[in-house]
VOZAPA-173846 format. One line per 5 residues: number of its first residue (from 1); their letters; for each residue x, y, z of C-alpha. Coordinates in Angstrom, 1 decimal. Each point is the difference from the previous one (the first is absolute). Example, Ala and Ser with C-alpha at 12.3 -4.5 7.8 and 13.67 -1.06 7.14 Angstrom:
1 = AS = 12.3,-4.5,7.8 ~ 1.4,3.4,-0.7
This chain:
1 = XXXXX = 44.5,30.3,-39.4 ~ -1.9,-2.4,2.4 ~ -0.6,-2.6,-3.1 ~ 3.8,0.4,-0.6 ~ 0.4,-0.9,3.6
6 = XXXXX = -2.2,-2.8,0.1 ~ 1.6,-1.4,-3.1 ~ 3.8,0.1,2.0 ~ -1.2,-1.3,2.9 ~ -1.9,-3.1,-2.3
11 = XXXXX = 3.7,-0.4,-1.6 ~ 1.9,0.0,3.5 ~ -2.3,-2.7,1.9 ~ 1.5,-3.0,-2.0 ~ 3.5,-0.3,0.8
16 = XXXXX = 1.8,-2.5,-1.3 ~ 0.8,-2.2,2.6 ~ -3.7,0.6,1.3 ~ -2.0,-0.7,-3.3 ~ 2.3,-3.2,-0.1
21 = XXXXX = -1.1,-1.3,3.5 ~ -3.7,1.0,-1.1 ~ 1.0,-2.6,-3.0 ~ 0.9,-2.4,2.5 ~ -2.6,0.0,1.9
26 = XXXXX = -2.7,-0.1,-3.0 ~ 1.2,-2.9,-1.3 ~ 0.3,-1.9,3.5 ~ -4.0,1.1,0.4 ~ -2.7,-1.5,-1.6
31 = XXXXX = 0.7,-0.5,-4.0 ~ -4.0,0.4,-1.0 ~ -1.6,2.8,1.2 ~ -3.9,0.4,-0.6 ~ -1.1,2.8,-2.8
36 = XXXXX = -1.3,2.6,2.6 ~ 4.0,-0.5,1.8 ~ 1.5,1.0,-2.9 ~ 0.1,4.3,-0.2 ~ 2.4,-0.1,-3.2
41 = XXXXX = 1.2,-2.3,-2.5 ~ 4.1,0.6,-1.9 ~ 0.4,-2.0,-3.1 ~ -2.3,-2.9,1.1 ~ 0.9,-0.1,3.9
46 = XXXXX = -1.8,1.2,2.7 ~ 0.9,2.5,2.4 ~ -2.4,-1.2,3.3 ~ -2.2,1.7,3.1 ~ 3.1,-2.3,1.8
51 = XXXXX = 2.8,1.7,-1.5 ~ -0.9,3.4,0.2 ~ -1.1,-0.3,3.5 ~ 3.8,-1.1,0.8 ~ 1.0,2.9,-2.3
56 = XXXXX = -2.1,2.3,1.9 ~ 1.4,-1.3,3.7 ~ 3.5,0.1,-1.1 ~ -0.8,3.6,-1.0 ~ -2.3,0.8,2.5
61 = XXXXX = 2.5,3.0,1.4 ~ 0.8,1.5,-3.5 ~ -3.3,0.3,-0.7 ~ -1.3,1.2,3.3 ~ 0.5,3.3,-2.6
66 = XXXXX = -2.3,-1.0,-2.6 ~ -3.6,0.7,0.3 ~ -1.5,-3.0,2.0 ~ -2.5,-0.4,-3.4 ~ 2.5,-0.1,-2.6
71 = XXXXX = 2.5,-2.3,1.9 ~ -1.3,-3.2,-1.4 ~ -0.1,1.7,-4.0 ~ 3.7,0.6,0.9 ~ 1.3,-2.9,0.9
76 = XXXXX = -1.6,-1.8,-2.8 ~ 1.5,2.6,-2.7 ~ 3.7,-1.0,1.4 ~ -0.6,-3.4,0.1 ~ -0.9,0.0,-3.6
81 = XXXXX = 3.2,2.1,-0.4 ~ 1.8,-3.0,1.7 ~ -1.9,-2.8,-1.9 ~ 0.9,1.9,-3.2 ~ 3.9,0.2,0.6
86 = XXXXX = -0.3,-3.3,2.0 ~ -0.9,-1.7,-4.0 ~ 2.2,2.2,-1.6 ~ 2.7,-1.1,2.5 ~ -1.0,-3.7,-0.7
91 = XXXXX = 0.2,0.4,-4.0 ~ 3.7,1.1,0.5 ~ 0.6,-2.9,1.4 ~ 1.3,1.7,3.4 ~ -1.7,-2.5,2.1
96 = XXXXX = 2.9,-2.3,-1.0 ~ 2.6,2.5,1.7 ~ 1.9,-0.6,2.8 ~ -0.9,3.3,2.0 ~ -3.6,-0.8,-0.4
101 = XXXXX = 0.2,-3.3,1.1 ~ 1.9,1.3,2.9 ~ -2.6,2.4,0.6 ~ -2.5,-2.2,-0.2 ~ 1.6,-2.3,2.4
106 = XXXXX = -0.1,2.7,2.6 ~ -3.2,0.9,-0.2 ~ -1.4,-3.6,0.2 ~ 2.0,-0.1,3.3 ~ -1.5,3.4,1.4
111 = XXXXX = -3.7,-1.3,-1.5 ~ 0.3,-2.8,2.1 ~ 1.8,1.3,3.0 ~ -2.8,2.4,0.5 ~ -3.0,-2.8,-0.8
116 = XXXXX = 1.7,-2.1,3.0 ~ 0.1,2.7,2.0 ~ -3.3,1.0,-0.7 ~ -1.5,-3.4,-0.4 ~ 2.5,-2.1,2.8
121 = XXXXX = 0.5,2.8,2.7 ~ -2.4,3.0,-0.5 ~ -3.2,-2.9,-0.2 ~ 1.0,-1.8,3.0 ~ -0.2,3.2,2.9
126 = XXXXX = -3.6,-0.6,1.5 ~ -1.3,2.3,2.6 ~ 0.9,-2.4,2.3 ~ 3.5,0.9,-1.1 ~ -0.4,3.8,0.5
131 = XXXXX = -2.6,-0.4,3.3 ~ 3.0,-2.4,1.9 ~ 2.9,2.5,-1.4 ~ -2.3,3.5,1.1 ~ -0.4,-1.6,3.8
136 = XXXXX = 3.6,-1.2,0.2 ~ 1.2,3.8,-0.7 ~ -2.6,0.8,2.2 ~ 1.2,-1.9,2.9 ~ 3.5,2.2,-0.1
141 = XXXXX = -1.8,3.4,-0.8 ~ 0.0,2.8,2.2 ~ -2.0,2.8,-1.5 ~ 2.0,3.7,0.0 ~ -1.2,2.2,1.9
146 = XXXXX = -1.9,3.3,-1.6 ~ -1.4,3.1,0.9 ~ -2.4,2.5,-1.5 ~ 1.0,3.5,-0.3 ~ -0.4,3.6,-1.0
151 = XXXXX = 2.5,2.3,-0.8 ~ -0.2,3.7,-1.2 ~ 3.1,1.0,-2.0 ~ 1.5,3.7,-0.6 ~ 2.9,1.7,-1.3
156 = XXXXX = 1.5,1.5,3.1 ~ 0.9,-0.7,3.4 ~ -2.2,2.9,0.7 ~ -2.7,-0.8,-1.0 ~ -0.1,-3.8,1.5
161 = XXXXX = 0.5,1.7,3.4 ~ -3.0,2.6,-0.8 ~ -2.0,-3.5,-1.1 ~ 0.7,-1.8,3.7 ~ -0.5,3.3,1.9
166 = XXXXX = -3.4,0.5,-1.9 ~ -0.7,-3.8,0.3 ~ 1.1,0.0,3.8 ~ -2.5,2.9,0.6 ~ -3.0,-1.7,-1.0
171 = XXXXX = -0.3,-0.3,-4.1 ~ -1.0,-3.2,-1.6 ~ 3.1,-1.9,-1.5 ~ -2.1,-0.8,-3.4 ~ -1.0,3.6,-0.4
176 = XXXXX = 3.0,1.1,0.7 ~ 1.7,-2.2,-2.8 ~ -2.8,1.1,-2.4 ~ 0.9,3.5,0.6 ~ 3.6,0.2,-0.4
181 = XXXXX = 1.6,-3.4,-0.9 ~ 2.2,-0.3,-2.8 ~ -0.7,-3.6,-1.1 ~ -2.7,-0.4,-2.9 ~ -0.2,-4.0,1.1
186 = XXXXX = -1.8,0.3,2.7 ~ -0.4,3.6,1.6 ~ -4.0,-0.2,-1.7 ~ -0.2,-2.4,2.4 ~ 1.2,1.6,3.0
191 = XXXXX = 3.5,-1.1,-0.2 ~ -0.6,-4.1,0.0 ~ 2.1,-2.2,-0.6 ~ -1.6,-3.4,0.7 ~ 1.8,-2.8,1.9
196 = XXXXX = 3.3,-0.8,-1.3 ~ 3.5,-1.9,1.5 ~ 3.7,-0.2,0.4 ~ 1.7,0.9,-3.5 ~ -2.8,1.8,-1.6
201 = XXXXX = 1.0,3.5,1.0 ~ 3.0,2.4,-0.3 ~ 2.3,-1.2,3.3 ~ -0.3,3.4,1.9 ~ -4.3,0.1,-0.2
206 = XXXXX = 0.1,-3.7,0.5 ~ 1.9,0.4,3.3 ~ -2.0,2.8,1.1 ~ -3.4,-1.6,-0.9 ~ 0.9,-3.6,1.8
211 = XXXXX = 1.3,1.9,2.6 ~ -3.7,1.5,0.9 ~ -3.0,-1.8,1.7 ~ -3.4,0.5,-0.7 ~ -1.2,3.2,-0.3
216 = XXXXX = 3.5,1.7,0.5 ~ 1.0,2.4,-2.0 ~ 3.8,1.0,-0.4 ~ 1.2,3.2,2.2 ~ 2.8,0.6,-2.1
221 = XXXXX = 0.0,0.7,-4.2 ~ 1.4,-2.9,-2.2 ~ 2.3,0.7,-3.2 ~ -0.1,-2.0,-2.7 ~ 1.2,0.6,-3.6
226 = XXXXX = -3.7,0.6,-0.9 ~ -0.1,2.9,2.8 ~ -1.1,0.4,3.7 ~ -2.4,-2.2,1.4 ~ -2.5,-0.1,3.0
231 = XXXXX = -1.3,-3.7,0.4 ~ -2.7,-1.5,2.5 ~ -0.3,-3.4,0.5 ~ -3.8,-1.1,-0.3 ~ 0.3,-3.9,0.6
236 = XXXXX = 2.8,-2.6,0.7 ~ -0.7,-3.6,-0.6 ~ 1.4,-3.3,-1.5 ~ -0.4,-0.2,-3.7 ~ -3.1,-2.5,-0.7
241 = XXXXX = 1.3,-3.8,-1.0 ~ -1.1,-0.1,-3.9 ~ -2.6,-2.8,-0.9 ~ 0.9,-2.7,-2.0 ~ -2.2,1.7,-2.8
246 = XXXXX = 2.1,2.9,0.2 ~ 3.4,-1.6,-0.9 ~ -0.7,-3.1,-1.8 ~ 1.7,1.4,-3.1 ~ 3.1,0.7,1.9
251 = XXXXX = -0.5,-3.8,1.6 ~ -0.8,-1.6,-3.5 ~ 3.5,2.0,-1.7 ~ 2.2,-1.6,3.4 ~ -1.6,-3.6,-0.4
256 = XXXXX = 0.3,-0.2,-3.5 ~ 3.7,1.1,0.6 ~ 0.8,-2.2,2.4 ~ -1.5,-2.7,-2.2 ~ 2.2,1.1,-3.1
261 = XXXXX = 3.1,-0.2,2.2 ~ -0.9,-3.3,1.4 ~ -1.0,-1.6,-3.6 ~ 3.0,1.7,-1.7 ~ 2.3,-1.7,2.8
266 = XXXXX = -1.2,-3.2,-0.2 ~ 0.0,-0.2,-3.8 ~ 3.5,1.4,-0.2 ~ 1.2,-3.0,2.7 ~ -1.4,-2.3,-2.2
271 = XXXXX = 1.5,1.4,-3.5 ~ 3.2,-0.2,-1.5 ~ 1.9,3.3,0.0 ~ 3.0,1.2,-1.8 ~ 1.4,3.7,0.3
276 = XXXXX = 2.5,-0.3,-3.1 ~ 0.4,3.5,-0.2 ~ 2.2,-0.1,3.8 ~ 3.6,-1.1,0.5 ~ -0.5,-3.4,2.4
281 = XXXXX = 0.7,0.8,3.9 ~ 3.7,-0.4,1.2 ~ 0.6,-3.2,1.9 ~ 0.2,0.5,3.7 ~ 3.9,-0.6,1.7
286 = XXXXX = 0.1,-4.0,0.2 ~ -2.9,-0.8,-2.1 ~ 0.8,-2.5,-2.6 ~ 0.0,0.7,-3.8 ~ -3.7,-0.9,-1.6
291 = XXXXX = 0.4,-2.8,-2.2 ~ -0.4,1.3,-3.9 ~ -3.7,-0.5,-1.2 ~ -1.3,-0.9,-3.3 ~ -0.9,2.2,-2.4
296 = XXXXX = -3.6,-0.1,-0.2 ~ -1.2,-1.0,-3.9 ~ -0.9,2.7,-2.0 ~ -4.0,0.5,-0.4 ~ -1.2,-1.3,-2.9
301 = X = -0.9,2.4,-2.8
């Protein structure tokens, strides 16, 4: 069964569409490619380190299922499978065909979109960039406020009154939640919760627990679907401001955004655009007719 399995899963990573912009991208690369680049060879041509690297990236999330050491064997099985059809394709002659030329058309567009994106707007972020973007959101951030808290959680009412009573008499809160609390996250550790803020919690406990100070415990049970809860509040405090190391990723993904939008506005305002496939806008009350335009001339063939 599992070399079945591997053998569907080699047949499924080359769809059509994707072993076509593989293709594309090949044959826009580098044309020689030095003997120890070349892992495979299909009726003369070689299949390259470069191409099954881009194979392997564009597949890199069907194949987080494959063993990590048989990943590479894989994807050059299927793109000999593709090679193979690819000629076979080629001797029929259906290179000539309208569809494929079609096809191909769009996926020189995508190849390209993505190596401007890549080369044009991805390149060009610096950590300058991301450093003057991380202290302008800095500059408007006001970190949430948290607390840290312990809770011990029961089935009844009863019981979470018997839990403050013995609490209230002199029992430790952690060895109490130990004993007899219901919740297998954290009642090994004596009921802790760590910090945590607004929006995290079930309404009711939230209310209850930001509703403490430190070192208050509530005098009253809280219900929740999940049962009844006692909760102390250990600490209060404002969240810590994350470092720049801590969200550059999330920095670099808004820049690099931003970028895209900026580029993709500009390049629009500058380009010729047509929509043939929408009815032209009414004319506003007292506009004047638009004077007929000439046909544009037919692209050559």
């Amino acid at each position: 069964m599992k070399s079945f399995s591997r053998g569907l899963i080699g047949r499924r990573l080359l769809t059509a569409a994707a072993a076509a912009a593989i293709v594309v991208a090949a044959h826009a690369g580098v044309a020689l490619a030095a003997d120890g680049d070349v892992l495979a060879r299909v009726n003369g041509k070689d299949i390259t380190k470069t191409e099954v690297d881009l194979a392997m990236d564009i597949f890199g999330e069907q194949l987080q299922q494959v063993p990590e050491g048989a990943r590479r064997s894989m994807v050059v099985d299927a793109l000999v499978d593709m090679h193979v059809m690819a000629d076979a394709a080629a001797a029929a002659g259906l290179e000539n065909g309208q569809k494929f030329k079609e096809r191909m058309s769009f996926l020189t567009a995508q190849a390209l979109r993505n190596s401007y994106i890549e080369d044009k707007i991805q390149a060009s972020v610096t950590d300058a960039d991301l450093k003057a973007r991380y202290e302008k959101d800095l500059a408007n951030y006001t970190p949430p406020e948290e607390v840290h808290a312990r809770h011990i959680l029961v089935k009844t009412e009863e019981e979470a009154n018997q839990v403050i009573k013995d609490i209230a008499g002199g029992k430790d809160f952690a060895a109490v939640a130990k004993e007899k609390s219901e919740d297998p996250g954290s009642k090994e550790n004596g009921g802790d919760l760590g910090f945590f803020t607004k929006g995290q919690m079930v309404p009711d406990f939230e209310t209850a627990a930001f509703g403490l100070k430190p070192g208050e415990m509530t005098t009253k049970p809280v219900k929740t679907d999940f049962g009844w809860h006692v909760i102390k509040v250990e600490e209060r405090r404002s969240q810590p401001v994350p470092t720049f190391e801590d969200v550059k990723a999330q920095v670099t993904e808004v820049v690099q955004r931003e970028k895209f939008q900026a580029a993709l506005t500009e390049l629009k305002a500058a380009a010729k655009i047509e929509r043939l496939d929408q009815p032209p806008a009414a004319p506003a009350a007292g506009d004047a007719p638009a004077a007929a335009e000439t046909p544009a001339p037919a692209p050559a063939q």
